[in-house]
N, C-alpha and C positions, 0 to 999 in steps of 0.2 A: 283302811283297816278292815272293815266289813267284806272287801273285794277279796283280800286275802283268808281271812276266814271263810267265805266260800270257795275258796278256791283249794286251802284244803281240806275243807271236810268233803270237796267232792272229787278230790284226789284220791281222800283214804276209803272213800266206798266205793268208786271205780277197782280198787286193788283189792278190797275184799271180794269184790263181785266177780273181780278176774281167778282169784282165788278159790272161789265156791264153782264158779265153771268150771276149770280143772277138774277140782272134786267131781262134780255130777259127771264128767266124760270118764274118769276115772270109775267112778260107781258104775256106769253104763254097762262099761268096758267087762268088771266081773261079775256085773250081771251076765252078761251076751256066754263070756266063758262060761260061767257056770251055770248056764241054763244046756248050753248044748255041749256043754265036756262031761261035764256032772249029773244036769237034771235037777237041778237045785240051783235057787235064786236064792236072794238078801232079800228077806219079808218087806223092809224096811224102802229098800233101794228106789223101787216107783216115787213111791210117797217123799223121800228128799228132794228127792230132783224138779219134780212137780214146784216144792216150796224154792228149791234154789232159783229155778224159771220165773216164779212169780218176785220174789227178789231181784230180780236181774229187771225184769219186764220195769215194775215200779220206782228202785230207786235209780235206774237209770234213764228212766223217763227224767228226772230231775238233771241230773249228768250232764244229759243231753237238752233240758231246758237253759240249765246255768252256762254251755258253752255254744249257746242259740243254732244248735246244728239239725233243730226239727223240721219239720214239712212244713211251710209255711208258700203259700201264697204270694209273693209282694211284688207282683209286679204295680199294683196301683201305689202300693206306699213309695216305691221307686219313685213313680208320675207324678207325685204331690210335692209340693215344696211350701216352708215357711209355716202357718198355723193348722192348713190344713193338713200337713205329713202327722205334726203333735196329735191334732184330734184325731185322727183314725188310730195312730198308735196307741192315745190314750184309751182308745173303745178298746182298742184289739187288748190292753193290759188289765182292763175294768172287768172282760169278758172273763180273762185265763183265771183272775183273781175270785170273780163268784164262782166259775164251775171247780177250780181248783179246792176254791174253801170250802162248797159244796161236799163233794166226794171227803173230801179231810174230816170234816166234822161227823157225815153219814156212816162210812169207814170206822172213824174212833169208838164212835156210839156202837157200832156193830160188836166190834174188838173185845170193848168194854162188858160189853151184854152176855158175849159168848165165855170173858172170863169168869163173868160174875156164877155159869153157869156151871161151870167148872166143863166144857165142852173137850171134848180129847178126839184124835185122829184113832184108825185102829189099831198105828201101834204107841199111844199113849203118850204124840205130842198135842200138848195145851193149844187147840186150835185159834187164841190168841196169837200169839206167834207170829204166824203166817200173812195173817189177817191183819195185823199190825203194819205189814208193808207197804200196804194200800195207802195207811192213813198216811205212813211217814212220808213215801213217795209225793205223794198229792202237798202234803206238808212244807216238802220243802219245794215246789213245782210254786206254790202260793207266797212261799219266800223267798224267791229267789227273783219273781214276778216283782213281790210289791217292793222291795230293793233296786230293778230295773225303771218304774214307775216312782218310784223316788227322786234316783237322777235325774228320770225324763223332765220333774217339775222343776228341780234343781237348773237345769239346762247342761249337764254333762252326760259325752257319749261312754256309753260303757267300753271300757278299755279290751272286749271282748270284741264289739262293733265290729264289723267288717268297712275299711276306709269309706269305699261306696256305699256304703248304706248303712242307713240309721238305725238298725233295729237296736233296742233297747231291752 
């Protein structure tokens, strides 16, 4: 149940995010025209694209945690087998889970501070917003972790697992 529920809410932010790419190439696009057709840009146009890249950058760091397709290291976790393979993956999931929850809560509190200030971009978006991406990215990067670290205690491999190897 819970696999499928991540599976798609990270379905439907991959397609939004594929969705706000377009956008930002598209924005790009009449920018470039209208700087050298026209001589006139979209005020706005830097400043979106910036927020849709940081978008992109954060919640698909998650994306890309929940479908374990990050840089990782393993060839020593390959070399282990039995309680040793567990213990280093349980370091390696204890690690992602404080610096994950780390930046989440750091992030929030930031988020939170900057609305409480009523803080604005210069053309008048809520620099919450943006700033929010951080936390949610990190957020679900920490949830997606301590659900993989669930199984791991459970002793089920995640049905994402690559045959040969155990990552969780």
């Amino acid at each position: 149940m819970i696999e499928r529920i991540f599976e798609v809410l990270m379905r439907s932010i991959e397609r939004l995010l594929a969705i706000a790419f377009v956008f930002a190439v598209c924005l790009n696009f009449v920018d470039v025209i209208g700087r050298y057709v026209f001589g006139r840009t979209l005020s706005w146009g830097d400043e979106v694209q910036v927020y849709i890249m940081m978008a992109m950058t954060f919640l698909g760091a998650a994306i890309v945690t929940w479908r374990q397709l990050h840089l990782r290291m393993d060839i020593l976790v390959r070399g282990l087998r039995g309680r040793a393979r567990i213990a280093l993956m349980s370091i390696e999931i204890l690690v992602i889970l404080v610096l994950a929850g780390f930046v989440m809560v750091r992030s929030t509190l930031y988020a939170l501070r900057i609305f409480e200030v009523g803080q604005t971009s210069d053309i008048g978006t809520p620099m919450w917003i943006p700033h929010s991406a951080v936390a949610l990215g990190f957020g679900l990067i920490a949830a997606v972790t301590l659900w993989r670290g669930m199984e791991l205690i459970r002793g089920r491999q995640s049905a994402r697992a690559d045959s040969g190897d155990a990552r969780i």
